[in-house]
Structure formats: C-alpha cells, structure tokens
VMD Tcl script that draws the C-alpha trace (Angstrom):
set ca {
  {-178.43 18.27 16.48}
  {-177.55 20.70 19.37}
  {-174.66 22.97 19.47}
  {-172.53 20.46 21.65}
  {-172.94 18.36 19.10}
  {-170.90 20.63 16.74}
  {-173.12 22.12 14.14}
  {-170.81 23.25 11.17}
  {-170.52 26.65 9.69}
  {-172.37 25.81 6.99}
  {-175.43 24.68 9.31}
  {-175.41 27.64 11.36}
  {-175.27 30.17 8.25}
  {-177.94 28.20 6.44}
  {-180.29 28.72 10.12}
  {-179.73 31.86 10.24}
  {-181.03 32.70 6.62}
  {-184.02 30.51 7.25}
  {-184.81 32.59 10.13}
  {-184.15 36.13 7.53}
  {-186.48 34.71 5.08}
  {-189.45 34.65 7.27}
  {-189.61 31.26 8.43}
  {-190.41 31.21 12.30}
  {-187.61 30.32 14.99}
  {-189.64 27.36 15.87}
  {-189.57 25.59 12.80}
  {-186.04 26.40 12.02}
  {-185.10 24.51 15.04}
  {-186.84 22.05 14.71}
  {-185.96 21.38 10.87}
  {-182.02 21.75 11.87}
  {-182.49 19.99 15.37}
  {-181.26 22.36 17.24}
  {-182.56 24.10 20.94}
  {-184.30 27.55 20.35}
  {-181.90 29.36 22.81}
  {-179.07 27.82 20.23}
  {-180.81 29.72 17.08}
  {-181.30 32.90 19.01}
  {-178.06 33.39 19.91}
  {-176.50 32.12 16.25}
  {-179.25 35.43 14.83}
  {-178.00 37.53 17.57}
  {-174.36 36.78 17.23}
  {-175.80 37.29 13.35}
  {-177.29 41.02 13.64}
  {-174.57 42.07 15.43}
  {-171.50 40.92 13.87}
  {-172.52 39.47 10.21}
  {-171.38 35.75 9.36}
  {-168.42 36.34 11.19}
  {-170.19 36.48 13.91}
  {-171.19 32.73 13.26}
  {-167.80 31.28 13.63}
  {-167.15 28.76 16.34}
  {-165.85 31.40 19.41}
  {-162.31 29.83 20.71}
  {-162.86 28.56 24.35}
  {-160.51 29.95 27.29}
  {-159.54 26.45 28.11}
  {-156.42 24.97 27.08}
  {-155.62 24.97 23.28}
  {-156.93 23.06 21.09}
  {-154.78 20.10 19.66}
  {-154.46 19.45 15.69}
  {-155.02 23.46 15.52}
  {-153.17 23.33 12.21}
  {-155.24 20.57 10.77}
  {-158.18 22.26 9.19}
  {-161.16 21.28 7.51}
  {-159.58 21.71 4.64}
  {-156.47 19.60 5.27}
  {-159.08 17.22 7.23}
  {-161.74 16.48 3.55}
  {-158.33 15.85 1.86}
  {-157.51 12.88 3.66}
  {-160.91 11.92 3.99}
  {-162.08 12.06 0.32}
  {-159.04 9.81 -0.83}
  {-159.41 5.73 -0.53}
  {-157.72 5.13 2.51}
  {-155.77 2.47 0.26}
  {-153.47 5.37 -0.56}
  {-151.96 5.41 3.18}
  {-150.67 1.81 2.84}
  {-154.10 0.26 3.88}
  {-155.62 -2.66 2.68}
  {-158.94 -1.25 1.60}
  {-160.31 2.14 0.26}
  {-162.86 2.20 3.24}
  {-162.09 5.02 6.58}
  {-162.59 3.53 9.87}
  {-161.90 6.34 13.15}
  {-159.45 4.08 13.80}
  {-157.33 4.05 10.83}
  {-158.04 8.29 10.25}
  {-156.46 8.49 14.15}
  {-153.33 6.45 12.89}
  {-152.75 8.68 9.83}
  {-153.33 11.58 11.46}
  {-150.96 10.92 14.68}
  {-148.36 9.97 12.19}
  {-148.70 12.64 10.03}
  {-149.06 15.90 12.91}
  {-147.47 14.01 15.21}
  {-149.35 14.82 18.09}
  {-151.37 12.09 20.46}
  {-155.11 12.86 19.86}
  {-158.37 10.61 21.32}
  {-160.71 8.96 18.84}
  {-162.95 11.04 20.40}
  {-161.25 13.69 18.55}
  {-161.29 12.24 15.59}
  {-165.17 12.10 15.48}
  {-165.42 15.72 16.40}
  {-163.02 17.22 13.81}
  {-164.56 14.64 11.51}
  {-168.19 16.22 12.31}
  {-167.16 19.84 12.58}
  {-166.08 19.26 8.72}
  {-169.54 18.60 7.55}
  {-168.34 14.52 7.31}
  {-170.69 11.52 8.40}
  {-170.18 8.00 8.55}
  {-171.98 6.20 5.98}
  {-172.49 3.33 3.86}
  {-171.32 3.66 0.32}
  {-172.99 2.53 -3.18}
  {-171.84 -0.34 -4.91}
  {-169.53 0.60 -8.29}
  {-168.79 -2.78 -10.14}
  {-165.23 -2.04 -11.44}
  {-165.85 -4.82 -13.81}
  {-168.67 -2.32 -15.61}
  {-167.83 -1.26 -19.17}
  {-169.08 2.52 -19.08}
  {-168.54 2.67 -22.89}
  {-171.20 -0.41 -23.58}
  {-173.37 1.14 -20.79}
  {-173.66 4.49 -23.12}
  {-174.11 2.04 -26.32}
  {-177.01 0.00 -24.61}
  {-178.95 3.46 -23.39}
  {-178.15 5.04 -27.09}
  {-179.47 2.19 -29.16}
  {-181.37 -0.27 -26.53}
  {-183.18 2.27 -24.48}
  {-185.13 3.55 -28.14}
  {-186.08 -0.49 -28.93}
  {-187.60 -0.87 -25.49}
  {-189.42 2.26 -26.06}
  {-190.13 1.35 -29.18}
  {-191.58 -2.25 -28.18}
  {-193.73 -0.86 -25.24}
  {-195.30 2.09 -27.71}
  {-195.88 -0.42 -30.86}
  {-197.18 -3.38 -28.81}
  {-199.21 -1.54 -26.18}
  {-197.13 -3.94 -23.92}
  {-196.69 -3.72 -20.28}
  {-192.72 -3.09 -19.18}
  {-191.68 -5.15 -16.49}
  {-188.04 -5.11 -14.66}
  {-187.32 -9.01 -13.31}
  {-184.37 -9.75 -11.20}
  {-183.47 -12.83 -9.12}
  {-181.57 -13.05 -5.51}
  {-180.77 -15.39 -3.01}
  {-181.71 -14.50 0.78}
  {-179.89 -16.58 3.83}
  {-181.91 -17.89 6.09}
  {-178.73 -17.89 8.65}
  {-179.72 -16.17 11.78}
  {-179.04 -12.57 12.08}
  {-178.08 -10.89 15.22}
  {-177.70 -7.76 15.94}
  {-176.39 -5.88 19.36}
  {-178.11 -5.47 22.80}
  {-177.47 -4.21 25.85}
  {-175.22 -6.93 28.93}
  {-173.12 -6.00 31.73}
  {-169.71 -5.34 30.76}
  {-167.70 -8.08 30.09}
  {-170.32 -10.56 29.88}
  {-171.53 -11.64 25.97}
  {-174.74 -12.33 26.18}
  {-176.11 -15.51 24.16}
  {-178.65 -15.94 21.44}
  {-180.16 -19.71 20.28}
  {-180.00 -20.00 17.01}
  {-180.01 -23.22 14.43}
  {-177.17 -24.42 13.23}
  {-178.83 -25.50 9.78}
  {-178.27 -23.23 6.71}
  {-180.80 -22.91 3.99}
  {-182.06 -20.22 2.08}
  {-184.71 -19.23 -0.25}
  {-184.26 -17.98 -4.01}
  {-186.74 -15.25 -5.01}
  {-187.65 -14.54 -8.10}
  {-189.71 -11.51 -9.29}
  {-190.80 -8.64 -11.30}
  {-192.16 -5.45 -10.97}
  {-193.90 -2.92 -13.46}
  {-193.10 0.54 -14.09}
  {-196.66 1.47 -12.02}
  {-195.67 -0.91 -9.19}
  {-197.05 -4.22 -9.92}
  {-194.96 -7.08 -8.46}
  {-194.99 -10.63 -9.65}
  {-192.69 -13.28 -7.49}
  {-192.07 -16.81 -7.09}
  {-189.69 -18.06 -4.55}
  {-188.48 -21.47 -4.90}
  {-185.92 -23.53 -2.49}
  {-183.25 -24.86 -4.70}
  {-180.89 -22.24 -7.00}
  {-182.64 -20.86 -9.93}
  {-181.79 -22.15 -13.39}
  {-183.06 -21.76 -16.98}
  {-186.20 -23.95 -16.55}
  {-187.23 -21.75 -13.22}
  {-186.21 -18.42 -15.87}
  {-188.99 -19.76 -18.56}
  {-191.34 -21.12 -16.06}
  {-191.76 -17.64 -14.33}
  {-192.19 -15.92 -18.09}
  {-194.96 -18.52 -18.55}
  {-196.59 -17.64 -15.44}
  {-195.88 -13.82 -16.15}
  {-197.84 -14.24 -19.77}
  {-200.58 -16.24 -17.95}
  {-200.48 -13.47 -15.63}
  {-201.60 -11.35 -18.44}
  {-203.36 -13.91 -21.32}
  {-204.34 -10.54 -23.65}
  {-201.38 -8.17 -23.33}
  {-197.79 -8.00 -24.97}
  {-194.89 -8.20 -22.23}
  {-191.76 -6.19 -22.70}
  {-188.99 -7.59 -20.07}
  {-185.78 -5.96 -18.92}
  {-183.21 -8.32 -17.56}
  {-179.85 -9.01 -16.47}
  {-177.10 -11.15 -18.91}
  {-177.27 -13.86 -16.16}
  {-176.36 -17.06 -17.19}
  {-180.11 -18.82 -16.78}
  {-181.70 -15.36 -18.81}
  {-179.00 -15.52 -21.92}
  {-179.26 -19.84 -22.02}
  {-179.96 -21.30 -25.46}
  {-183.38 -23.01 -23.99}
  {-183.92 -19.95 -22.38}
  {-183.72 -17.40 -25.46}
  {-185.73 -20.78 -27.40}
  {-188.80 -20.51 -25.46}
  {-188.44 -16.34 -25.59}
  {-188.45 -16.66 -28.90}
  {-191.75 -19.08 -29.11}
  {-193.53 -16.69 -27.53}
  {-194.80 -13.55 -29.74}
  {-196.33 -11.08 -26.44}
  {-193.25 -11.85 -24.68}
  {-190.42 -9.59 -25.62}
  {-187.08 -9.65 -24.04}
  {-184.48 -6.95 -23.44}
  {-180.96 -7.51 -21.58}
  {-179.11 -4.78 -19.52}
  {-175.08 -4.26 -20.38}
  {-173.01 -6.22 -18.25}
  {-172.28 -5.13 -14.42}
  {-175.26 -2.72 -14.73}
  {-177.74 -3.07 -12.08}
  {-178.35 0.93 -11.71}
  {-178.76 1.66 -15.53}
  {-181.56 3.85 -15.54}
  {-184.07 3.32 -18.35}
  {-186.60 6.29 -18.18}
}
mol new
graphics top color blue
foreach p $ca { graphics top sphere $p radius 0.5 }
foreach p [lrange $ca 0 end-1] q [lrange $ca 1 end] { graphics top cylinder $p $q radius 0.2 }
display resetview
C-alpha cells in the first residue's frame, strides 16, 4: 500500500516503531507495502514532531467534504447490520453506506469517497463467516462438556484412529467469472446447458489422511454405511472413532444398525448447526 492509497494512523505509527526497534527501512516497507521515500518521511515527520507528527497533514486545496464525519462516527455505522437503516439485509454495499450517509450529513459525496473514508478508517471489504442462527449455543457447550471427554476417551482406550467425515454437493454448472471487452459490448462464453453435479463424500484424520468417494446421485443412508465399510476395510486392524454431522442419512435407523454391528467403528455426532465446533 502506498501513501495515496491512504495508509491509516494506525499503519503509519506501527512503521515507524518497526523502524525504532531496529528493523531496517527496507524491510519495513516492504512488510507494510509502502515506497521507502514514504517511510522516511513518516520517521522524519516522527523525530521531529512525535506521533503527532504522523497525522494526515490537511491539503491547501479546497475543504474536505464529510469533515464532521469521523472515523469514529464512520465504524459506527459500519459495524451495525445495515438492516438497521431500513435495508433488507445486514450486509454494506458502497452503495447503500453513500445513501445513508448523504441522507444523514446531507451533503452530495462520490462513491469514490466513500471507499476512501471507508479505507482511511482501517475498514476493508470482505467476506464474512457463516453464523447459523438456528445453532443452540447452550447444547454446543453441553456436547464439548460431556461429548468432547467420550471421544477422547474412545480414541485413548481403543488406540483408534479419529476421523472427521462430512458430505457436500458440488455443481457442475459453469462458472464464469469477469474479463476484460470494450465498453458496452458483453462478451460471450459457451457453456452447456445441462446441469449435473457430483456428491462427495469423505473423511479426513486428525494427521491429514483423506478418504473420499464421490458418487453421482444424492447421498443416502446406504452410501453413509457403504463408505464406513470401506473406511474399516481401509483399516482391517485398527478401531475407528468418527465425528459426524446429525444429517438425516448419519442419524437413520439402518444407519445407526450397521454402526452398531460393527465393534472398531465408533460413532460420535456434532450438536446441531455446528460445523465449526472445535474438538481439540
């Protein structure tokens, strides 16, 4: 990142300190992206006036617009779900930030604007992490209070190898992403017009070692046991200890049968809605 790119306060301070602590110049810059003549004059500015020094001089061109919206004002607006301006979803898009904020300062600012403030406040655009709302946090602290122990338990008594299994579908609908055309002119991709898709099943250790089947038709209960059978035949002299999901195929009455047939195959379900429960 270069200084015209509007390195933050934070940034700049952070350099600076690098640069105190005996790192050299040239790997300061190069670990904060900025051009050596930036970081020279951010330690200069530094020796000679302190952090104050480091704050963003005013330029003599014409004010500034949204002067009176400050970083502070701007993280306040940002950090709630954008469903509490009237909008339809929690997420922030420039577009709806530049309607609030025109609205609420009324004064006509530039989505170009937007991004800089935006960027000046330490904010990026990013994608968030799932939360299922559906998740019951209470059973999540029961299942890693009394679960977590049994699987521990089961691994240490059985000498068994732990193994996390999970199922998804993938699309095989063509994907396209963006490329470069002359202005006004969409370019054109040929694609199929046949959907399909492939479901993938598989499961991987707790030292890496991946198992998978994939299979072209949507998995059920007799895919769920036939993959545990290949998994013990995988390994004919060990004890298995499996962590899975409550899907329905995993928790099916022929499903738990043939689990419970099998004495090296031991079977462990996460709570419900819990796909980042942590076990270790």
């Amino acid at each position: 990142m270069s200084e015209k790119n509007y390195s933050t306060m934070e940034m700049r301070v952070r350099a600076v300190d690098a640069v105190l602590h005996g790192q050299t110049k040239g790997e300061v810059a190069r670990a904060f992206g900025v051009d050596r003549g930036t970081l020279y004059r951010w330690v200069n500015r530094y020796e000679h006036n302190g952090a104050d020094g480091l704050h963003r001089k005013v330029g003599s061109g014409r004010p500034r617009k949204l002067e009176e919206l400050g970083e502070e004002e701007l993280r306040e607006i940002v950090l709630q779900p954008a469903s509490a301006f009237q909008y339809e979803t929690d997420l922030w898009t420039v577009g709806r930030l530049h309607g609030v904020i025109s609205g609420r300062y009324q004064v006509d600012v530039s989505k170009d604007t937007i991004w800089r403030r935006l960027r000046e406040a330490g904010l990026t655009y990013q994608k968030p992490e799932r939360e299922y709302y559906e998740a019951d946090e209470e059973a999540r602290q029961k299942w890693r209070r009394y679960e977590v122990p049994k699987i521990r338990r089961a691994v240490d008594k059985y000498r068994a190898i732990l193994y996390f299994q999970d199922e998804s579908n993938i699309s095989l609908t063509a994907f396209l992403g963006k490329t470069w055309s002359p202005c006004g002119q969409t370019p054109k991709a040929k694609v199929t017009g046949k959907r399909g898709g492939v479901a993938a099943m598989s499961a991987i250790s707790r030292r890496g070692h991946l198992l998978f089947r994939l299979h072209q038709k949507r998995i059920a209960s007799p895919e769920v046991i036939d993959f545990l059978r290949q998994m013990l035949k995988h390994h004919p002299r060990r004890h298995l200890v499996v962590v899975m999901d409550r899907a329905p195929p995993h928790t099916s009455k022929k499903t738990q049968a043939y689990i419970a047939s099998q004495p090296r195959l031991h079977v462990f379900h996460l709570p419900s809605y819990s796909p980042d429960c942590q076990l270790l």
